[in-house]
C-alpha positions as semicolon CSV with decimal commas, in nm:
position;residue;x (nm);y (nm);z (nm)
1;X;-4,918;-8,225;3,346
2;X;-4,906;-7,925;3,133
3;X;-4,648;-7,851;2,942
4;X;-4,491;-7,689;2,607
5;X;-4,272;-7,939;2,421
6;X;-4,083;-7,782;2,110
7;X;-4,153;-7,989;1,824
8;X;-3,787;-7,890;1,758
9;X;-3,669;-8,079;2,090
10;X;-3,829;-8,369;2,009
11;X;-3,705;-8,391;1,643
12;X;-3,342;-8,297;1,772
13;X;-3,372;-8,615;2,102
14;X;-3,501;-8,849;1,811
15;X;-3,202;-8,789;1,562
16;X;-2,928;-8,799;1,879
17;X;-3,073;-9,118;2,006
18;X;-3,106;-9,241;1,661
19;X;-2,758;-9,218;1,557
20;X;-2,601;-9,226;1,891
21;X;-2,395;-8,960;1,847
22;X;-2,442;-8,536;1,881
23;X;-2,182;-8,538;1,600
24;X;-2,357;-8,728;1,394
25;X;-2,709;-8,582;1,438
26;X;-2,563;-8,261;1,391
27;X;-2,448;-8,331;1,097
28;X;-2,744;-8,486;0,937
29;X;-2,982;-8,152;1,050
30;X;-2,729;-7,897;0,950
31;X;-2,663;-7,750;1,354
32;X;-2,414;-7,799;1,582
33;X;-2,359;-8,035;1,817
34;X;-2,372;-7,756;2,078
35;X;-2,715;-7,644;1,957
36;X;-2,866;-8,043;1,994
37;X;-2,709;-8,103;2,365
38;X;-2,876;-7,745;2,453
39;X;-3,217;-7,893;2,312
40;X;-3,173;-8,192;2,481
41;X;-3,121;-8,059;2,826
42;X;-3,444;-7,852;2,794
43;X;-3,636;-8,131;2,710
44;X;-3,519;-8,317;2,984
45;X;-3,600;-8,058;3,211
46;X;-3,943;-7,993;3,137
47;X;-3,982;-8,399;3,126
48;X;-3,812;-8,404;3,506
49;X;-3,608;-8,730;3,300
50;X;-3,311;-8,796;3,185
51;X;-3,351;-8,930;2,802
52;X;-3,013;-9,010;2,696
53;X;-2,677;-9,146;2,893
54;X;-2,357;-8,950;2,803
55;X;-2,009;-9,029;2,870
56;X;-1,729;-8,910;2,630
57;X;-1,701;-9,231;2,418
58;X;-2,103;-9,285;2,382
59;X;-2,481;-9,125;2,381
60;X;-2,725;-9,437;2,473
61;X;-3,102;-9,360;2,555
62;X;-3,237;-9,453;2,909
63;X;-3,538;-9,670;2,969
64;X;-3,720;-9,389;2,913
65;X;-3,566;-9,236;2,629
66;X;-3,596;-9,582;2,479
67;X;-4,014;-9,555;2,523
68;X;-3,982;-9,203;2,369
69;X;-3,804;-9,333;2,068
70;X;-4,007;-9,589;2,013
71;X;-4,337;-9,403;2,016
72;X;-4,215;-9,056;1,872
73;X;-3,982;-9,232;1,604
74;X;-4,333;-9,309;1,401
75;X;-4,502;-9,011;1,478
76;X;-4,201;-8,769;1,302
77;X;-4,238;-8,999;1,030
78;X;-4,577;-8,929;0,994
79;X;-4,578;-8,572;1,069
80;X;-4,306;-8,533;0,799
81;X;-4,531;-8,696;0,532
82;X;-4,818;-8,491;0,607
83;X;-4,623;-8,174;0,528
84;X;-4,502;-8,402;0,217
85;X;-4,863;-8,443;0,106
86;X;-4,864;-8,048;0,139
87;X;-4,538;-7,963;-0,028
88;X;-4,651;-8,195;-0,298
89;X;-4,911;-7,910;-0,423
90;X;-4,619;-7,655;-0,509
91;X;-4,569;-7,668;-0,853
92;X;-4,185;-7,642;-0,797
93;X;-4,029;-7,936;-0,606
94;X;-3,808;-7,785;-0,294
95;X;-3,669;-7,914;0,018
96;X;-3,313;-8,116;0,060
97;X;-3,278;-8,456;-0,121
98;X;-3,030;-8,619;0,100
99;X;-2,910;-8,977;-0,098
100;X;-2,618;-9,218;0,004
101;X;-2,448;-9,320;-0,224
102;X;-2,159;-9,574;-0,297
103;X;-1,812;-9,382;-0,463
104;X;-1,856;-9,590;-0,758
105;X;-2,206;-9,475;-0,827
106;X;-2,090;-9,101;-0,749
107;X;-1,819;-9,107;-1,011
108;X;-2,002;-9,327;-1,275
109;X;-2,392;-9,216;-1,237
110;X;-2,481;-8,895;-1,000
111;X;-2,156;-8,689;-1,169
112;X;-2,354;-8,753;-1,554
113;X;-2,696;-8,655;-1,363
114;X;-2,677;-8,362;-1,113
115;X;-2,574;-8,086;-1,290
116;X;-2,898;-8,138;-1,500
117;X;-3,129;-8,183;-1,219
118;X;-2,960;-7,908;-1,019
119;X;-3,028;-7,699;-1,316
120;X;-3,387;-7,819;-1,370
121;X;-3,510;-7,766;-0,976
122;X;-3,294;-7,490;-0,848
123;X;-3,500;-7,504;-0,541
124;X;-3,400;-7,825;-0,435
125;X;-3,075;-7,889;-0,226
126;X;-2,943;-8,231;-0,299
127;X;-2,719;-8,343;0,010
128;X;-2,505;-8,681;-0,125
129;X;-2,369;-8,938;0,092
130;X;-2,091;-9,134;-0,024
131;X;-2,045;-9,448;0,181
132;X;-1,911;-9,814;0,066
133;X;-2,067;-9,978;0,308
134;X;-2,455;-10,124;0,330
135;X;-2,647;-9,833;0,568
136;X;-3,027;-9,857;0,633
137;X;-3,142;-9,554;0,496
138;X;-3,492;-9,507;0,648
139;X;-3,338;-9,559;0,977
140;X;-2,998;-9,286;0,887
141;X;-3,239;-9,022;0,759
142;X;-3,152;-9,087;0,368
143;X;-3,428;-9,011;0,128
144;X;-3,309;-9,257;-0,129
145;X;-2,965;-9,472;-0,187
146;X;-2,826;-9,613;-0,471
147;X;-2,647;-9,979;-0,526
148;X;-2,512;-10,205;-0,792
149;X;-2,750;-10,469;-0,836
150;X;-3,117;-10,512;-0,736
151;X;-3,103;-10,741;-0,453
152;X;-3,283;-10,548;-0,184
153;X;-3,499;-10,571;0,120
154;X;-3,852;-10,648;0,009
155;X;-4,027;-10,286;0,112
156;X;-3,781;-10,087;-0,132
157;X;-3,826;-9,975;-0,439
158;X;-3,581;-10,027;-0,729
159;X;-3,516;-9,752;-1,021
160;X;-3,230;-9,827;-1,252
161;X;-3,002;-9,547;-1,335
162;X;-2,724;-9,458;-1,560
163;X;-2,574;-9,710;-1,808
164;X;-2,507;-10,082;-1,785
165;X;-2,187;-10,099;-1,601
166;X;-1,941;-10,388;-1,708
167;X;-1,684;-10,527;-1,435
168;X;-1,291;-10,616;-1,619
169;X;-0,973;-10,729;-1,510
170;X;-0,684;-10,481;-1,591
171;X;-0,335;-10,494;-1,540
172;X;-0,046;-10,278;-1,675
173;X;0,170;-10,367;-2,024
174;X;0,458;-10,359;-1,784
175;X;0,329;-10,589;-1,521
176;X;0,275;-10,822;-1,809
177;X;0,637;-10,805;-1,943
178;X;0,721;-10,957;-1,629
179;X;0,475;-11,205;-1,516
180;X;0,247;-11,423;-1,747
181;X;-0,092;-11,300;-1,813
182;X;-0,390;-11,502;-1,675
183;X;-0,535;-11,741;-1,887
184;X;-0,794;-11,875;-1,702
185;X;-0,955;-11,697;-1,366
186;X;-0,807;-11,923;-1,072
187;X;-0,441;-11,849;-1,238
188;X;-0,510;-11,501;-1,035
189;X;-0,427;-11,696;-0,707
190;X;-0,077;-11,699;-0,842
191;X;-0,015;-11,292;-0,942
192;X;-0,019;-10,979;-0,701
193;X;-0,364;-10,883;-0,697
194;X;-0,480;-10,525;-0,606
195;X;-0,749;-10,598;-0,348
196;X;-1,052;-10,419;-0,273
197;X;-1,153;-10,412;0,111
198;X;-1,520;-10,294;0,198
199;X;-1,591;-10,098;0,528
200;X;-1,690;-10,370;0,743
201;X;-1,361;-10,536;0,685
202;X;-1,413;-10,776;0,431
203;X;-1,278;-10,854;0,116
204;X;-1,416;-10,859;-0,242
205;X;-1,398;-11,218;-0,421
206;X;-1,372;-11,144;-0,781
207;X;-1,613;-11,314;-0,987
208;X;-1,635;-11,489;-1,292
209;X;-1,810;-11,689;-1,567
210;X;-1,634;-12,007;-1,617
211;X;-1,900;-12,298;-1,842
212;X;-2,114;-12,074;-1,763
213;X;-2,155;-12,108;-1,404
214;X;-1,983;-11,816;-1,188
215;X;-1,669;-11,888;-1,006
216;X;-1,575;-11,653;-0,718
217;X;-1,221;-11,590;-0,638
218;X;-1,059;-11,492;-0,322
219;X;-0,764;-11,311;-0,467
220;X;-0,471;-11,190;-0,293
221;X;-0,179;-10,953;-0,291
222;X;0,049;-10,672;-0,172
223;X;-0,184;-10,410;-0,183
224;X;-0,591;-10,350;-0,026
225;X;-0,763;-10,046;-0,096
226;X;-1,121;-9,904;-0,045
227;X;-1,109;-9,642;-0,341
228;X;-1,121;-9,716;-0,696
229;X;-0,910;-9,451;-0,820
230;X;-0,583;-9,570;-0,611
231;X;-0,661;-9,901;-0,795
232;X;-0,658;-9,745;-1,083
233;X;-0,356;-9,576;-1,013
234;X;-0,179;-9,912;-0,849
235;X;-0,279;-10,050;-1,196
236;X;-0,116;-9,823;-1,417
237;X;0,199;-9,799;-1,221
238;X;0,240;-10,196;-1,291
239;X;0,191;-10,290;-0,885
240;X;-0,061;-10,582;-1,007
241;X;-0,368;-10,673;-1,148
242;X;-0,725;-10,492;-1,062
243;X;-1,043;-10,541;-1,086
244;X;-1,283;-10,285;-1,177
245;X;-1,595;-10,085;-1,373
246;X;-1,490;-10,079;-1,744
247;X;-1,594;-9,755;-1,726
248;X;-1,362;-9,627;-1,509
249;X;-1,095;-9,715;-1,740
250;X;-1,177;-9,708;-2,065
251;X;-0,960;-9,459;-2,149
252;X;-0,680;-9,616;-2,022
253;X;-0,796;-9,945;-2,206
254;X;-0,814;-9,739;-2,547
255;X;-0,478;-9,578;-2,520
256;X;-0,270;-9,903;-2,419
257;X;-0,204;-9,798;-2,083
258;X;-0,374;-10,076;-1,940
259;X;-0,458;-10,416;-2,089
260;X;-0,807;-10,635;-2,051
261;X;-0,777;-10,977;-1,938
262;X;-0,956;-11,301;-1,941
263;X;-1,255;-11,156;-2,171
264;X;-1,372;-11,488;-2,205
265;X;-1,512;-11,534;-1,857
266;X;-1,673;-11,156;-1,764
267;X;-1,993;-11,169;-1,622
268;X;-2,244;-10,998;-1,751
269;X;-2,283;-10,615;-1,724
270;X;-2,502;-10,516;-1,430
271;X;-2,707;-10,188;-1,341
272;X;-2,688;-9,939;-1,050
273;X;-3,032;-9,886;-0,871
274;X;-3,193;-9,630;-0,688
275;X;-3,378;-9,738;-0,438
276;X;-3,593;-9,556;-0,170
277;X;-3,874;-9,667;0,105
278;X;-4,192;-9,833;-0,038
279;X;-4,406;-9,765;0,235
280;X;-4,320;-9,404;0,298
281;X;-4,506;-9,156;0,065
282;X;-4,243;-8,949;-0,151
283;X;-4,127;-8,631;-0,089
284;X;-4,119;-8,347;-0,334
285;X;-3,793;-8,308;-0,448
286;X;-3,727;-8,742;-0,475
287;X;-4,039;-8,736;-0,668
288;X;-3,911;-8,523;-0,906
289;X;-3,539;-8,674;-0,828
290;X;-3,691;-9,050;-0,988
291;X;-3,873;-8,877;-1,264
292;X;-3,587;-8,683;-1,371
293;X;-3,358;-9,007;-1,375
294;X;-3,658;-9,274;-1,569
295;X;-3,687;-8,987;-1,844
């Protein structure tokens, strides 16, 4: 059989079946999702088979667009670090650095950090992410991610970056005045807690140090967010007690507007990570993106 197959086609079919979704594929290579379902229906053609099912709720691959996948999936990956290993002679790092990153980390790390790397590789286009919830980012297209903590799958590789970050209880001088402060952490079960609810559905235990061992506690109350800064907010305005990066309210901490509790059971200050594939070879502009952030 002799045929031309865009390299372009292919790329296009292996993001759409990849995510599942035109939307989402468009999205990720910077086209529309017009542009991917016309690439998709040439391919198909000149293949005389149909690669992916569509209905308007869902984009599955066929048996055969299942084979495809799993054969070309490996072979982009390789093709795109053998133009890596090329783009690594330019003296000036280029290309898009496309990170996911957590809200947290976008407020307390990437905001101190950009602007100077923007300003250092003008050539690269950083695309960020932000995204609460625990992605796979070899598999979503991410160069590199970033996470509070260092547990992480055994093939990645960890870079700390920013400061030591510091998790506090806060609450409001007026929710004090009415209710009792905390004194020790499972008194929490008994005050309106602001909780924080993660994008699979679940909520955060609170944790603590308590004779040293750490205590987890499934708090409770009127309000559940997934953003920090409405916690923040719910805090000041006396709705409850939060739980939160220091850093995030420091401020508020230093001019009385909100009050620290039970000090003597915080658990020790932890560190954001970046963390990106171990067995991929690094492009250009993350090179320079983990050199930039160790110096």
């Amino acid at each position: 059989m002799n045929m031309t197959i865009d390299l372009h086609e292919l790329d296009a079919f292996e993001a759409v079946a990849r995510h599942r979704s035109f939307r989402k594929a468009a999205a990720e290579r910077g086209v529309s999702a017009s542009a991917l379902s016309h690439a998709l229906r040439g391919l198909e053609e000149r293949l005389g088979v149909r690669l992916l099912h569509r209905t308007t709720r869902s984009v599955t691959p066929t048996e055969a667009g299942h084979r495809l996948l799993a054969r070309l999936a490996p072979a982009l990956r390789d093709v795109a670090d053998a133009l890596s290993d090329v783009t690594a002679l330019q003296a000036v790092p280029t290309g898009t650095l496309r990170l996911n990153v957590p809200r947290p980390a976008a407020w307390l790390v990437l905001s101190a950090i950009l602007p100077g790397f923007v300003a250092k590789y003008p050539r690269v286009k950083v695309d960020v992410v932000t995204d609460d919830g625990l992605v796979d980012i070899v598999d979503d297209g991410f160069d590199a991610g970033i996470r509070f903590g260092e547990s992480l799958a055994g093939d990645m590789v960890a870079v700390p970056v920013g400061p030591s970050q510091r998790f506090v209880c806060i609450a409001a001088p007026s929710y004090l005045n009415a209710y009792n402060a905390p004194n020790i952490p499972t008194d929490l079960l008994n005050h309106a807690c602001i909780c924080r609810r993660f994008p699979g559905g679940h909520y955060y235990n609170w944790e603590f140090l308590v004779a040293g061992k750490p205590q987890s506690i499934a708090v409770s109350g009127p309000l559940v967010f997934d953003d920090d800064m409405l916690m923040v907010q719910a805090a000041r305005d006396g709705a409850g007690i939060a739980y939160l990066y220091e850093a995030m309210v420091r401020e508020d901490l230093a001019e009385g507007r909100l009050v620290s509790l039970l000090e003597a059971f915080s658990t020790p200050p932890g560190r954001f990570f970046l963390y990106y594939s171990g067995r991929r070879h690094l492009p250009t502009a993350l090179r320079a993106f983990v050199d930039f952030i160790r110096k």
